[in-house]
C-alpha positions as CSV (number, residue, x, y, z in Angstrom):
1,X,28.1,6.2,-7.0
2,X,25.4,6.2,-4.5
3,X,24.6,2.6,-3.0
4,X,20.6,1.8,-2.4
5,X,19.4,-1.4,0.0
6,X,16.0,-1.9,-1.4
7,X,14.2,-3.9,1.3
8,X,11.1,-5.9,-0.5
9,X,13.2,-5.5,-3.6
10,X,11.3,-8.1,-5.3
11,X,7.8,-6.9,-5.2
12,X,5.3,-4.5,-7.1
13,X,6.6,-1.2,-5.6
14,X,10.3,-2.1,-4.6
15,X,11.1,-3.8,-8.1
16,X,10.1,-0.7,-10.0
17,X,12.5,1.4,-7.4
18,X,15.2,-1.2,-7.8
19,X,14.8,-0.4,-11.5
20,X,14.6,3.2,-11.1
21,X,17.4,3.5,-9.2
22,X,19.6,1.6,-11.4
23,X,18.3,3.6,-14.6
24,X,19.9,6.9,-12.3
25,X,23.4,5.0,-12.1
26,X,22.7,3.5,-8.5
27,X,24.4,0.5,-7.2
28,X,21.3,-1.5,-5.9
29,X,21.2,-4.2,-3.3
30,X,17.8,-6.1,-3.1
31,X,16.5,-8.4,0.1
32,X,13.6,-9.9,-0.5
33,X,12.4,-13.2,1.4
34,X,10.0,-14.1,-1.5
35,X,7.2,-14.6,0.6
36,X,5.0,-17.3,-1.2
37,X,2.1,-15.5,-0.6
38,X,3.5,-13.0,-3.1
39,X,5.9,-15.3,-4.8
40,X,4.7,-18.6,-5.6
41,X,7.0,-19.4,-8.4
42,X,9.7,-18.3,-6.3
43,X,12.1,-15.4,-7.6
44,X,10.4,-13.0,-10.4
45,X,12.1,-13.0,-13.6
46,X,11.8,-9.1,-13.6
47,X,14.5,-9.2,-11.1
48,X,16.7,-6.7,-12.4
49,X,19.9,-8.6,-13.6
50,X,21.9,-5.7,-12.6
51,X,21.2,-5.3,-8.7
52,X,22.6,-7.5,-6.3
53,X,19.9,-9.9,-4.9
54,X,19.8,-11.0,-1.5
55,X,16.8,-14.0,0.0
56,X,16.5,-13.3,2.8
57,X,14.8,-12.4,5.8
58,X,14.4,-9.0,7.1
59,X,13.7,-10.1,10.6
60,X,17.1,-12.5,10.4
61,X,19.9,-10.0,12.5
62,X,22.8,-11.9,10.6
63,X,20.7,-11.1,7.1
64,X,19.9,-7.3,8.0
65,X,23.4,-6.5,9.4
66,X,24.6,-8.2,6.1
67,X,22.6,-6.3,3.8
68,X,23.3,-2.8,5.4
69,X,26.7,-3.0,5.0
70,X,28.5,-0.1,2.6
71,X,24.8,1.4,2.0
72,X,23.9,4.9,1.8
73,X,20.3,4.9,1.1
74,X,17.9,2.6,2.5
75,X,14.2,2.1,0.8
76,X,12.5,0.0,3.4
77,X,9.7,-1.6,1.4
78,X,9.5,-4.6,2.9
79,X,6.2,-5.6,4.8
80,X,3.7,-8.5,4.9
81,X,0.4,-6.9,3.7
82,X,-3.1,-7.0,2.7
83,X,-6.2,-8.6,5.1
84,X,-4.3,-11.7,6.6
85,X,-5.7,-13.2,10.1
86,X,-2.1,-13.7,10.9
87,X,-1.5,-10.9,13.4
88,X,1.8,-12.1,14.7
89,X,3.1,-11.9,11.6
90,X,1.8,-8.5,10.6
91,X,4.1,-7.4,14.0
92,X,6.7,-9.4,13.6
93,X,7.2,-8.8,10.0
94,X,6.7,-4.8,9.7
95,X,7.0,-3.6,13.5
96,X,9.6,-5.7,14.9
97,X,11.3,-6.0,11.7
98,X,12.0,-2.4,11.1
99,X,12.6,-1.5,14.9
100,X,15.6,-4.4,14.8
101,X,16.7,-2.3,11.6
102,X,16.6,0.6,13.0
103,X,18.9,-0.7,16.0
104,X,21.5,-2.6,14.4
105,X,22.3,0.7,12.3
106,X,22.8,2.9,15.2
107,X,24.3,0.2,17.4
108,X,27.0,-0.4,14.4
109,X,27.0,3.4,13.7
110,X,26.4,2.4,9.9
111,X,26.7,5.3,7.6
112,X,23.1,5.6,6.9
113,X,22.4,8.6,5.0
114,X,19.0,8.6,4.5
115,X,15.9,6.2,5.1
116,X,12.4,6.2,2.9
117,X,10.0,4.1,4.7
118,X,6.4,2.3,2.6
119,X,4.1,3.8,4.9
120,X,0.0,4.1,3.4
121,X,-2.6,5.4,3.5
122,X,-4.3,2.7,5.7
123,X,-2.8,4.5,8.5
124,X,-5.6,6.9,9.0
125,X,-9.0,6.1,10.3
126,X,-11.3,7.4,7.9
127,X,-10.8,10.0,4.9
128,X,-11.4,13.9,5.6
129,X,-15.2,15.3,5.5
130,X,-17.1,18.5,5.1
131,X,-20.4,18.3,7.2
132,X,-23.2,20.9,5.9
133,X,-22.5,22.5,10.0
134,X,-19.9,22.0,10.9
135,X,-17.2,21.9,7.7
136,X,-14.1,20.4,7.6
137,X,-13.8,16.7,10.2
138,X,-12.0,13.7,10.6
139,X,-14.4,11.0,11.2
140,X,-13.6,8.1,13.5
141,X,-14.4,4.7,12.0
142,X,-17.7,3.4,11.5
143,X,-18.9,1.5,14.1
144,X,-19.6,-2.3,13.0
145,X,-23.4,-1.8,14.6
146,X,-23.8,0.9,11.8
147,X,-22.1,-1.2,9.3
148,X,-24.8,-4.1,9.8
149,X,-27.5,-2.0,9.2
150,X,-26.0,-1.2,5.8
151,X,-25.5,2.5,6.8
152,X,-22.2,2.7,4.6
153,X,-22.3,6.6,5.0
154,X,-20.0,8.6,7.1
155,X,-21.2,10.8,9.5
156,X,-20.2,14.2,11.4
157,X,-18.4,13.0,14.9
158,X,-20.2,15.9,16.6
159,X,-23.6,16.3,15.0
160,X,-24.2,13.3,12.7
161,X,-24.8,14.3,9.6
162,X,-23.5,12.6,6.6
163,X,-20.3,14.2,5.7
164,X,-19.4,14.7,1.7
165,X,-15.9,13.4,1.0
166,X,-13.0,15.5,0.7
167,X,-8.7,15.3,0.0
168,X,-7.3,13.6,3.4
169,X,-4.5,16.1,4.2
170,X,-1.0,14.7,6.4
171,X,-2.6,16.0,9.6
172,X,-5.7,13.7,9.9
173,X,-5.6,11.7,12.9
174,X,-3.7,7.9,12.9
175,X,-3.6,5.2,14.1
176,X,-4.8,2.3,12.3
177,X,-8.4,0.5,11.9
178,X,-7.0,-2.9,10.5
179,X,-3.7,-4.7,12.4
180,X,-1.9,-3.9,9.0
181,X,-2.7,-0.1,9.1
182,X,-1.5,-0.4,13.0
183,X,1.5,-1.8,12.1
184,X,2.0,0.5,9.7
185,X,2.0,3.3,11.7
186,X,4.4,1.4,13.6
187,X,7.1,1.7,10.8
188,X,6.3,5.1,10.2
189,X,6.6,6.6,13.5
190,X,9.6,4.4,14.1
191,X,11.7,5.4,11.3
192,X,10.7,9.2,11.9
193,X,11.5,9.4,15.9
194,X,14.6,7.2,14.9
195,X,15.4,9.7,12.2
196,X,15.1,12.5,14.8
197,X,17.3,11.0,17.6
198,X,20.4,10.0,15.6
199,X,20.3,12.9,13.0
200,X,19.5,11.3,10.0
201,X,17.0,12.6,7.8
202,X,14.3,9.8,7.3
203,X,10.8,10.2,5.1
204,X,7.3,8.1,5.0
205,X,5.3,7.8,1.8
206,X,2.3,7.4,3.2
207,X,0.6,5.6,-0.8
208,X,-2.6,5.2,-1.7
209,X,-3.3,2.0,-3.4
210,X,-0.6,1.4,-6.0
211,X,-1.3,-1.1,-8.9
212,X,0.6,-2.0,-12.3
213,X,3.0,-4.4,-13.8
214,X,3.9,-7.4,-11.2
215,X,1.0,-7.0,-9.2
216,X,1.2,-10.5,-7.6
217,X,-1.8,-12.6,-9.1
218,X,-1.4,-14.8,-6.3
219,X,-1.9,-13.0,-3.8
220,X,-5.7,-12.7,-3.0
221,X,-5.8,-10.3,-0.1
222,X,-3.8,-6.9,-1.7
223,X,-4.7,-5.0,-5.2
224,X,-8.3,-4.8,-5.8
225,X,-7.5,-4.2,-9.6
226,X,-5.6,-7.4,-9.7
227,X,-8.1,-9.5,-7.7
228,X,-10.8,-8.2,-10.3
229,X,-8.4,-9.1,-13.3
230,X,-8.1,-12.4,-12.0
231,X,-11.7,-12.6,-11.2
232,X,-12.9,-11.9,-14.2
233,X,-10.2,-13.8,-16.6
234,X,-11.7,-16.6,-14.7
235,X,-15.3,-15.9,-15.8
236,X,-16.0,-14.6,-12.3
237,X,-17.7,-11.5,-10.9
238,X,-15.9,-9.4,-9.1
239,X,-17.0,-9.0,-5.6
240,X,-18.1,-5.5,-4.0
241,X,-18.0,-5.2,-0.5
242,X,-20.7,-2.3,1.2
243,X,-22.5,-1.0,-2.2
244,X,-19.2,-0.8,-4.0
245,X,-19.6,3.2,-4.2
246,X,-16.4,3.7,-1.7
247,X,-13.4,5.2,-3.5
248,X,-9.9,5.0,-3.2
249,X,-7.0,7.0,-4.9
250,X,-5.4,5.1,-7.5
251,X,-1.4,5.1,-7.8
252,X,0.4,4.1,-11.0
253,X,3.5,2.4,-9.9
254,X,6.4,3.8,-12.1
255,X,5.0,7.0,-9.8
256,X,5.4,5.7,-6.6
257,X,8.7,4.8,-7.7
258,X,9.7,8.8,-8.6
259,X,7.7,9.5,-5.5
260,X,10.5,7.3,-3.6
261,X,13.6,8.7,-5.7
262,X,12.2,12.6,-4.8
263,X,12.1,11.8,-1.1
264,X,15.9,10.3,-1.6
265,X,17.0,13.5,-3.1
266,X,15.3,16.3,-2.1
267,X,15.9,17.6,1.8
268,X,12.1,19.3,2.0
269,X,10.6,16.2,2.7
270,X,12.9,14.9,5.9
271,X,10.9,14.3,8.7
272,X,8.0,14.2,7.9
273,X,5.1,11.7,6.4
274,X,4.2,12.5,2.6
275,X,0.6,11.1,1.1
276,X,1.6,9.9,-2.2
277,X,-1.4,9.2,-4.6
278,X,-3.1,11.1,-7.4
279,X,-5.7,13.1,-5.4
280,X,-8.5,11.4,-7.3
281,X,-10.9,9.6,-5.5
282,X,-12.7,6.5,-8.0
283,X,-15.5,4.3,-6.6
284,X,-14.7,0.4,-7.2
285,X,-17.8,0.3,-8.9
286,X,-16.4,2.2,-11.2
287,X,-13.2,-0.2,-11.2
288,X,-15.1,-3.6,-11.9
289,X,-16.6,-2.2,-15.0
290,X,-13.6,-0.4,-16.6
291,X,-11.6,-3.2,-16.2
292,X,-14.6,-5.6,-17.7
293,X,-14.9,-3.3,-20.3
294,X,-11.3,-3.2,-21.0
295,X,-10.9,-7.2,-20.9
296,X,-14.4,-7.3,-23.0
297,X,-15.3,-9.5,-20.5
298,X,-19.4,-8.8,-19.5
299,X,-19.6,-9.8,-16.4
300,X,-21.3,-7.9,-13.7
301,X,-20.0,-7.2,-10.4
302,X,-21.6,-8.9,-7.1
303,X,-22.7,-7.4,-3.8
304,X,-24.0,-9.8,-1.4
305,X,-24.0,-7.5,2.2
306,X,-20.4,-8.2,3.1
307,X,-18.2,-5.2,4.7
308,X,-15.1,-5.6,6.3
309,X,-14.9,-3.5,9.8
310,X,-12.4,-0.6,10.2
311,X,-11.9,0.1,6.2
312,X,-12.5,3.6,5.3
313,X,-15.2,4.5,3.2
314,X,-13.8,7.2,0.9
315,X,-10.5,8.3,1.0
316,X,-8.5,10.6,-1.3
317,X,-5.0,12.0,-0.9
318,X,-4.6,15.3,-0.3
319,X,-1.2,16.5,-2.4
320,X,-0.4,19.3,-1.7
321,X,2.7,18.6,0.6
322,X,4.2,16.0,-2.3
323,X,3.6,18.3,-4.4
324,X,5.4,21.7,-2.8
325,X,8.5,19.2,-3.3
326,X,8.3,18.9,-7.0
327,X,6.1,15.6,-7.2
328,X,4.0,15.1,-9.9
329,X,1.9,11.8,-11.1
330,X,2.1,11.4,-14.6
331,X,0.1,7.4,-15.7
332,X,-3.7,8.4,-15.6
333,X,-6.1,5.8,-14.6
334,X,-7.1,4.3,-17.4
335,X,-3.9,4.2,-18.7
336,X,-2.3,2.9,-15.9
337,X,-4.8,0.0,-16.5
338,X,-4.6,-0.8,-19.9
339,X,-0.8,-1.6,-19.3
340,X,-1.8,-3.6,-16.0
341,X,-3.9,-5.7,-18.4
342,X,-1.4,-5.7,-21.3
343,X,0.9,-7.1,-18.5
344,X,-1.4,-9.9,-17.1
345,X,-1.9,-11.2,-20.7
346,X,1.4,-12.4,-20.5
347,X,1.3,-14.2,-17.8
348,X,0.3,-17.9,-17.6
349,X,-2.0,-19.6,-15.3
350,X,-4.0,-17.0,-14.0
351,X,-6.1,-18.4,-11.6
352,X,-8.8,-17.1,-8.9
353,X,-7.3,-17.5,-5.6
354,X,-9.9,-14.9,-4.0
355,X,-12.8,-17.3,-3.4
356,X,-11.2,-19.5,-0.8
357,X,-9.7,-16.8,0.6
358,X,-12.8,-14.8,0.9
359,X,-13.9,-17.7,3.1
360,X,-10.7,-17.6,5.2
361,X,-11.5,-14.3,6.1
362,X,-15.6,-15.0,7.1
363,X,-14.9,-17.8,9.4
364,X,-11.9,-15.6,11.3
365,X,-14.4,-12.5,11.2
366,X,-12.5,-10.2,9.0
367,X,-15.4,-10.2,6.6
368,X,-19.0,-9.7,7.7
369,X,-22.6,-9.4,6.5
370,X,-25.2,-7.2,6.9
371,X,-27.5,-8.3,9.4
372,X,-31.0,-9.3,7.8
C-alpha cells in the first residue's frame, strides 16, 4: 500500500487529493496547521475520516520530521496564499518551509520516493502574446505608470504594440510579480534542483486558478469565484479591478486533484514544471455575471479605477505538456460553478469579509487607483 503525506491536507486542493488518494487504496497522512485565515471554525468537517490528521506546523522541525516518517509520496500543498501584506510570512511559510523539508529528508535519508510540489501560475510575469510584428512574446509586467493611466493593455517588449493574448506555454519567463508568485517560484525551483541532486524524481503543477467545493469563504484575499459568491449572497457587487476584461484559466478542483495523482504515477512528468489548467482563458466580467445569474441575484458588478500592480492581465495555460502525459480536464466551467454554488448553499453564515479587507490592502499599497 503506497503511503501519501499530504501537506495543506485540509484545504481546497489538498482535501480533494487526500480524498483521491484514499478512493485509490492509499494510506494518507494529513498536516495541516489550519490557518485561521482559511479555517476559522477550526478543522473542516470534510476531513476525511479515514486519513490520519496531523495540526501542525510545517515550519515546526519536530512536526515535519514527524510527519515524513514511513512516507513514500509527498504532495506538498501547503502554503500561505492570496494578496496578504504579510511578507515574512509568505517566506517563512512557503520558502523556508519547503527548503527545511527538503533538508530534513536528505539529512535523515528518508525514503522519499517522489515529491509533487503546488506551484501556479502566478509564477510567470505576464501571459504569452502575439504582436501583429513581431509574433509570438513574453511580456514583462506592466509598469504601474501605465497602470494609472488606465492603459490595461499589454504591449510588445520590443515595438509596443498591443499584443492579442495567447496559451502561456512552460517556457515563459519566471520569476514572480507579487511576493506570493516569488515565493512560489521559490518552492518550485527548490523541490526540482532538490529532486535533481539526490535522485528523486520530483514534479511542479504549476495551476491556474482552482475553485470548487471548500473554497474557504473566509478567506477574502484567494478565489475570485468565492469572493463574488460571498459578495453577492450578501447583496453586494462584486468588485472588478482594471475594466474586469482580464481573464484567467479556470480549474475545477476534483481535476487538479487527478492532475496531482498523474504526476505521482506517471515518470514523464519528473523534473519538470507542468501548467495545469483548462487552456481557456474567461474574462471576470464574464465571472460576476454568470455567477449572478446563476444565484438569480441582479446585481451588477463595480469598477471604481483600482488595479493591483504586478498581476497579469490575461493568462491562459498552455497544455500541451500535461496533456502528452495523459491529462485531461473533465468539470466545464459552468458546471464546475453550479456545484460551487450548490456547495455554498449549505453553508451557514456566509458573510462578506472582502470589504475590510479591500481596505487592508489600499492603505499597505497592494491596491491602487487610477490617477484622475
Amino acid at each position: 500500500m503506497k503511503r501519501a503525506l499530504v501537506t495543506g491536507g485540509a484545504g481546497l486542493i489538498g482535501s480533494h487529493v487526500v480524498d483521491l488518494l484514499i478512493s485509490e487504496g492509499w494510506k494518507v497522512r494529513v498536516l495541516d496547521n489550519l490557518e485561521p485565515n482559511t479555517h476559522k471554525r477550526g478543522k473542516p468537517a470534510w476531513i476525511n475520516d479515514k486519513a490520519e490528521f496531523v495540526e501542525g506546523n510545517l515550519c515546526n522541525r519536530d512536526t515535519i520530521t514527524a510527519a515524513l516518517d514511513r512516507i513514500d509520496i509527498v504532495f506538498h500543498q501547503a502554503a500561505y496564499g492570496g494578496y496578504m501584506p504579510e511578507i515574512a510570512k509568505f517566506v517563512h511559510v512557503n520558502s523556508f518551509g519547503t527548503a527545511q523539508m527538503l533538508e530534513l529528508i536528505r539529512e535523515r535519508n528518508l525514503p522519499i520516493k517522489k515529491i509533487v510540489v503546488a506551484s501556479s501560475q502566478a509564477v510567470y510575469s505576464e501571459g504569452a502574446g502575439n504582436c501583429p510584428k513581431h509574433g509570438l512574446v513574453f511580456p514583462s509586467v506592466r509598469p504601474i505608470e501605465q497602470l494609472q493611466r488606465g492603459d490595461w493593455e499589454v504591449h510588445c517588449p520590443v515595438c509596443g504594440a498591443i499584443t492579442r493574448s495567447l496559451p502561456t506555454p512552460e517556457n515563459a519567463p519566471v520569476g514572480g510579480e507579487t511576493v506570493y508568485g516569488l515565493t512560489k517560484v521559490d518552492q518550485e525551483k527548490l523541490v526540482l534542483l532538490w529532486g535533481k541532486q539526490v535522485g528523486i524524481p520530483t514534479v511542479a503543477l504549476r495551476y491556474s486558478c482552482t475553485y470548487g467545493p471548500r473554497q474557504s469563504i473566509f478567506n477574502p484575499y484567494t478565489g475570485v469565484i468565492a469572493i463574488f459568491c460571498t459578495r453577492l449572497l450578501n447583496n453586494l457587487a462584486p468588485m472588478l479591478y482594471e475594466d474586469g476584461k482580464q481573464t484567467r484559466d479556470f480549474s475545477f478542483v476534483e481535476d487538479v486533484a487527478r492532475a496531482n495523482l498523474l504526476a505521482a504515477e506517471t515518470g514523464k512528468l519528473d523534473g519538470l514544471a507542468v501548467n495545469i489548467g483548462s487552456g481557456k482563458g474567461t474574462p471576470i466580467y464574464e465571472i460576476a455575471e454568470l455567477l449572478s445569474d446563476v444565484l438569480k441575484i441582479d446585481t451588477a458588478a463595480e469598477i471604481n479605477g483600482q488595479f493591483r500592480p504586478g498581476e497579469m492581465r490575461y493568462l491562459t495555460s498552455d497544455m500541451t505538456l500535461a496533456e502528452s502525459a495523459g491529462y485531461r480536464p473533465t468539470v466545464g466551467l459552468s458546471e464546475g460553478i453550479a456545484r460551487y454554488i450548490d456547495w455554498i448553499r449549505t453553508q451557514s453564515d456566509i458573510r462578506d469579509y472582502f470589504s475590510e479587507a479591500s481596505e487592508i490592502l489600499k492603505n499597505k499599497g497592494i491596491v491602487h487607483r487610477v490617477a484622475r
